[in-house]
N, C-alpha and C positions, 0 to 999 in steps of 0.2 A: 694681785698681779703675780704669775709665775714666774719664779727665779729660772735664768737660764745660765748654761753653760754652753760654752762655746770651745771649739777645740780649731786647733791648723795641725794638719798634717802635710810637712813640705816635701817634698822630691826633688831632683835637679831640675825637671822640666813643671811638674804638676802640683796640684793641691788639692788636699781635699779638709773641708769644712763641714765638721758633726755638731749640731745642735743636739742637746740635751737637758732636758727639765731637771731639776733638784727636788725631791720630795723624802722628806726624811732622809736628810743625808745620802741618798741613795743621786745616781746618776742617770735618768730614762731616756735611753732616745726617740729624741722627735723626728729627724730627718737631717739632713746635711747635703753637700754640693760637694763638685768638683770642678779643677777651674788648668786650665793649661796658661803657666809665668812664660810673660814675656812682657812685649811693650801696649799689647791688646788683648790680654785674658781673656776669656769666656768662659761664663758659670756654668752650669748646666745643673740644676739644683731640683731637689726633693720636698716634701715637707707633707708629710702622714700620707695620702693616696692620690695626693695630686703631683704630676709630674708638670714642670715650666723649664722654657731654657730663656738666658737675658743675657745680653751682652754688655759686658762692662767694660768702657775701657779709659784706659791712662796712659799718657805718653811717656810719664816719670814711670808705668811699673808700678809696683803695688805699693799704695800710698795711703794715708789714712783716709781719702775719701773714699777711694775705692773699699776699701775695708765697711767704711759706713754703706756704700751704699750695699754692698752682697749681704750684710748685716741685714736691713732694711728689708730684702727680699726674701731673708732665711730665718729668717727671728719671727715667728706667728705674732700679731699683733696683741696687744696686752700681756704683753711677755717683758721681762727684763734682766739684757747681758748683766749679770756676775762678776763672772772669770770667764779669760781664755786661756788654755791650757796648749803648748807648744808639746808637737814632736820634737826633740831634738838628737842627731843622729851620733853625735858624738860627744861623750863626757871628760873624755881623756880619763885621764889617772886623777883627777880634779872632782868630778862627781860621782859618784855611786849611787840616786835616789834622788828623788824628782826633791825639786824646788821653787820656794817663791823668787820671782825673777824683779831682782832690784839693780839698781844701775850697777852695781859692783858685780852682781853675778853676770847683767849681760855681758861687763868688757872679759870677765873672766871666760868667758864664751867663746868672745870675738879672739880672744887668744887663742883659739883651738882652732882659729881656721887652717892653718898650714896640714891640721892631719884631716881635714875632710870640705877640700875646697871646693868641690861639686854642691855641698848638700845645707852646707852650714849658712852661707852666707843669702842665701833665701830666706831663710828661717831668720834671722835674725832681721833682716828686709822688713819680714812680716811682722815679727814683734814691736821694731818701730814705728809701724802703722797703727798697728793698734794702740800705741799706749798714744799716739797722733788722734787715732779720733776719737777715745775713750781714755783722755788722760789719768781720770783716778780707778779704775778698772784693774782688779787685781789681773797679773799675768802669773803665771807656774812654768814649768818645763820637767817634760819625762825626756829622760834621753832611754837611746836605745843600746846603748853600749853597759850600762848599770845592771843587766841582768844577771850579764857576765863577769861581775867584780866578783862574784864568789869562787873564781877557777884558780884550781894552783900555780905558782908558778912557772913550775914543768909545762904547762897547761900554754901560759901565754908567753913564755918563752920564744924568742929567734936566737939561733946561732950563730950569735955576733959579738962584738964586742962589747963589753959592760959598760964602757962608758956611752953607746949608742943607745943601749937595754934602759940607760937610770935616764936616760934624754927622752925617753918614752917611743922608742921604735920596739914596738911586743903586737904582742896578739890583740887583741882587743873584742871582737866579734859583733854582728849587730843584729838586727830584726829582734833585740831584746824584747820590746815593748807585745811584739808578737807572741812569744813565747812564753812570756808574762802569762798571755792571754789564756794563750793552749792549756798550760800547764793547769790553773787554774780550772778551767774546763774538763780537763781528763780528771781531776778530783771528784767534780760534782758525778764525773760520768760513771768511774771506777775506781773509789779511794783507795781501792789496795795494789792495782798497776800502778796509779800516780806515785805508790811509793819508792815503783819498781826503777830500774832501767829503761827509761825512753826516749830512744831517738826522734825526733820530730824533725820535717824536712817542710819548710816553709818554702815555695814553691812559687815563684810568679816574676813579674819580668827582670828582679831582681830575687836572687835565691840563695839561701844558703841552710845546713843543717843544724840541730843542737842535739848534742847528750845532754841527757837530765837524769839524776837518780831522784828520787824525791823531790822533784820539780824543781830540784838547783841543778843550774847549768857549771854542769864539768868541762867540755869542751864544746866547739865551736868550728866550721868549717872555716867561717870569715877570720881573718886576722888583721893585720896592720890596716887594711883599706879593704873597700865593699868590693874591689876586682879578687877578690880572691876564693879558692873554695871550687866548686863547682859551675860551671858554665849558663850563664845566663843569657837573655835575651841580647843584648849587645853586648856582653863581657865574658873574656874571656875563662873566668876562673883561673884556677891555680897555673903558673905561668913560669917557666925554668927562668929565673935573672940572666941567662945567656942570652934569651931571645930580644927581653930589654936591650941589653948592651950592641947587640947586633942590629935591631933598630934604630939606636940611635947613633949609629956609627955611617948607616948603611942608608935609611928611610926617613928618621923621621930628626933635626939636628937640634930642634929643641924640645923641651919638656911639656909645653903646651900643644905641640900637633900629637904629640906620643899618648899624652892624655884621653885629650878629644877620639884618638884613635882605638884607644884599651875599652874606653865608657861607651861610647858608641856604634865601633864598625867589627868589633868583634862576635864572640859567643855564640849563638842560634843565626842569627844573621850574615856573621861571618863565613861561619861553614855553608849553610846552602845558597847564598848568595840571591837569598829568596824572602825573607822575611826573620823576624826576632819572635815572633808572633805564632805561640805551638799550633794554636787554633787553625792557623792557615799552614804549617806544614803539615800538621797530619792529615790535613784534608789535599794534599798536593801530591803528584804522581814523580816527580824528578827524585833521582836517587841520591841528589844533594837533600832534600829533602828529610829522606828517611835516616840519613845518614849523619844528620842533626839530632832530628830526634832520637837515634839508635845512642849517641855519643852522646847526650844531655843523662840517658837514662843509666847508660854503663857507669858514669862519671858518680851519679847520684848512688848507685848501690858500691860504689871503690870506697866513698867517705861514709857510708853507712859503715862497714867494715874496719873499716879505720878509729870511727867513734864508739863502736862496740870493744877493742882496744879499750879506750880510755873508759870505758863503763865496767868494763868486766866483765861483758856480757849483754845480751840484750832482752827484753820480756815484752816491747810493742814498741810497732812504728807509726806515727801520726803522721798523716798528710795536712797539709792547711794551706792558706790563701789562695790566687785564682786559680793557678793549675794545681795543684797537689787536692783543692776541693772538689774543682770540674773537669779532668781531663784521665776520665778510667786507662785511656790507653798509656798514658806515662804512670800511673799506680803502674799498669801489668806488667810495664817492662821493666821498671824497677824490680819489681817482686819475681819478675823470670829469672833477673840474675843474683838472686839472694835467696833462689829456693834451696840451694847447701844448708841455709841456718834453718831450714823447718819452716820457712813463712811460704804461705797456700793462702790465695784468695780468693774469695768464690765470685765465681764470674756473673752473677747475676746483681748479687751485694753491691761489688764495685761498676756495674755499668750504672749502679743505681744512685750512684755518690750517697750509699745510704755510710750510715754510723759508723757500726763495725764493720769490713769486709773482708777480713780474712775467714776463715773456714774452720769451723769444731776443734778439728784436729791438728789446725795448724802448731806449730810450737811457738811462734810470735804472734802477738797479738796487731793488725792492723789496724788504727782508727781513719777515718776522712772527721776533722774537727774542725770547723772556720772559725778563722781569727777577727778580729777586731781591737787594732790598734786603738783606735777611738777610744772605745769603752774606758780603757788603760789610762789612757791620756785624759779624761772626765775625771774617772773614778779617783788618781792621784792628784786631779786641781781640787777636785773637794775635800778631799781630806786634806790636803793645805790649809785651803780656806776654812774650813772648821779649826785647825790646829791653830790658826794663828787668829782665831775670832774676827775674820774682815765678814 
């Protein structure tokens, strides 16, 4: 019978679920779903070259049956769950490096919901499910913030006061697990860039950048919360605290509509008052439109420049996830406004989302590299689970 892994990777709204065989230590994927949280999820699931969609649903939300039955559907018969392995989006100053997940580490978890109430408390939804219908079933957790422990101070520094700094209001950064990924990847691709200076802009409905010299992350666009950085699909990115104060004096009187308002009705959607969705503005004629897209890409080459600062330089910039992998027209416009540092991409490379797409001559190196959180999230529950002999 093959050993399987099982991964959750939560969102505020979404889920996605990677099955993975274990063969020699090693993590392989088999296929995995995706499922939209609420009170009637739907899977919409994969498994090697068959495509199904099933509807699950539960009125309590994701529960341990529900968990059994998407299992059931996504587990190949003659297969058996192992471990599930969690995304988790925030470690605090608490973890640094994935772990096995025992009642003490959850509550130590559940105590970090105040710095990431969107995303955390899903996730931990999910883990009580499973250990609900898979009670002796090792669980692990990658957080996505741990990538980023190795940044200096200066680095995760706010210009505040010390006693709010040692209460944990800092930089933090996140899409760790991603850049995990990247980093890794640009090694096998090119060991001697991976050594270099590289910017990587991880690109999709939430987005933010990372400096890497040697595939440790120096700085970070995200800091204290995922609103921050560069402009995302419904978020605003980096945001003057006047305009907070003004909202809430002005629009919005408590801290939960201000919320719902920053995560949601902001960023790409905000400006062109048309979608969050690049795919549908670039393809849209309104000068809100363009004007989205024109601000998502200026914004994206301001913190490239910024993180070339904290690098001392730059030698390549990787694209990754769903827009930075498939959407050539935000690579070009990026790279229009950062053709002063020497970066040139050839316009046939990047219509082609191929590998490399910058050009001979350029002086920075371009990659397009796809992520996979998943992998990250497998590959750390196994070596758990090896480490600790389950």
């Amino acid at each position: 019978m093959d050993r399987i892994a099982v991964t959750f990777n939560a969102g505020s709204s979404s889920l996605k679920i990677g099955i993975f065989r274990l063969e020699e230590g090693r993590a392989l994927r088999l296929g995995g779903g995706t499922a939209t949280l609420g009170d009637e999820p739907q899977f919409a699931y994969r498994i090697a070259a068959k495509d199904a969609v099933v509807d699950l649903t539960s009125g309590a939300g994701i529960d341990g049956r529900l968990v059994s039955q998407a299992l059931g559907c996504l587990v190949p018969k003659g297969c058996d769950p192992v471990v599930a392995g969690h995304r988790i989006v925030h470690g605090g100053q608490v973890f640094n490096g994935p772990i096995l997940l025992d009642a003490d580490a959850v509550g130590r978890i559940a105590h970090l919901r105040h710095l990431a109430p969107i995303h955390l408390p899903p996730a931990l939804e999910i883990i009580r499910a499973v250990r609900e219908a898979y009670p002796d079933m090792p669980q692990t957790a990658s957080f996505d913030t741990a990538f980023h422990s190795s940044q200096s101070s200066l680095a995760t520094r706010l210009a505040i006061p010390a006693d709010l700094h040692d209460a944990g209001i800092r930089r933090y950064g996140f899409h760790g697990l991603s850049y995990k990924y990247v980093s890794d990847e640009i090694r096998k691709h090119d060991p001697d860039l991976a050594g270099g200076r590289v910017i990587c802009a991880h690109l999709g409905s939430g987005a933010s950048l990372c400096g890497m010299v040697d595939g440790v992350s120096i700085d970070t666009s995200m800091g204290f919360s995922a609103l921050d950085g560069i402009p995302m699909a419904t978020r605003p990115g980096a945001l003057d605290p006047g305009v907070v104060i003004h909202l809430l004096r002005n629009d919005y009187r408590d801290a939960d509509g201000l919320e719902n308002f920053l995560y949601h009705q902001c960023g790409l959607l905000g400006v062109s008052g048309i979608s969050g969705d690049v795919r549908t503005l670039i393809d849209d004629f309104h000068p809100a439109a363009k004007e989205a897209i024109d601000l998502f890409c200026f914004r994206i080459a301001g913190e490239t420049g910024r993180l070339a600062v904290s690098l001392g330089g730059v030698d390549a910039i990787v694209f990754t996830a769903g827009i930075g992998e498939h959407q050539p027209e935000i690579r070009k416009g990026v790279a229009r406004h950062l053709a002063w540092m020497g970066l040139s991409l050839s316009e046939a490379a990047n219509k082609a989302n191929a590998t490399v797409i910058s050009t001979r001559d350029s002086k920075i190196a371009a990659l397009v590299i796809p992520t996979d959180e998943e992998q990250v999230i497998a590959d750390e529950a196994v070596s758990i689970v090896s480490r600790h002999k389950l």
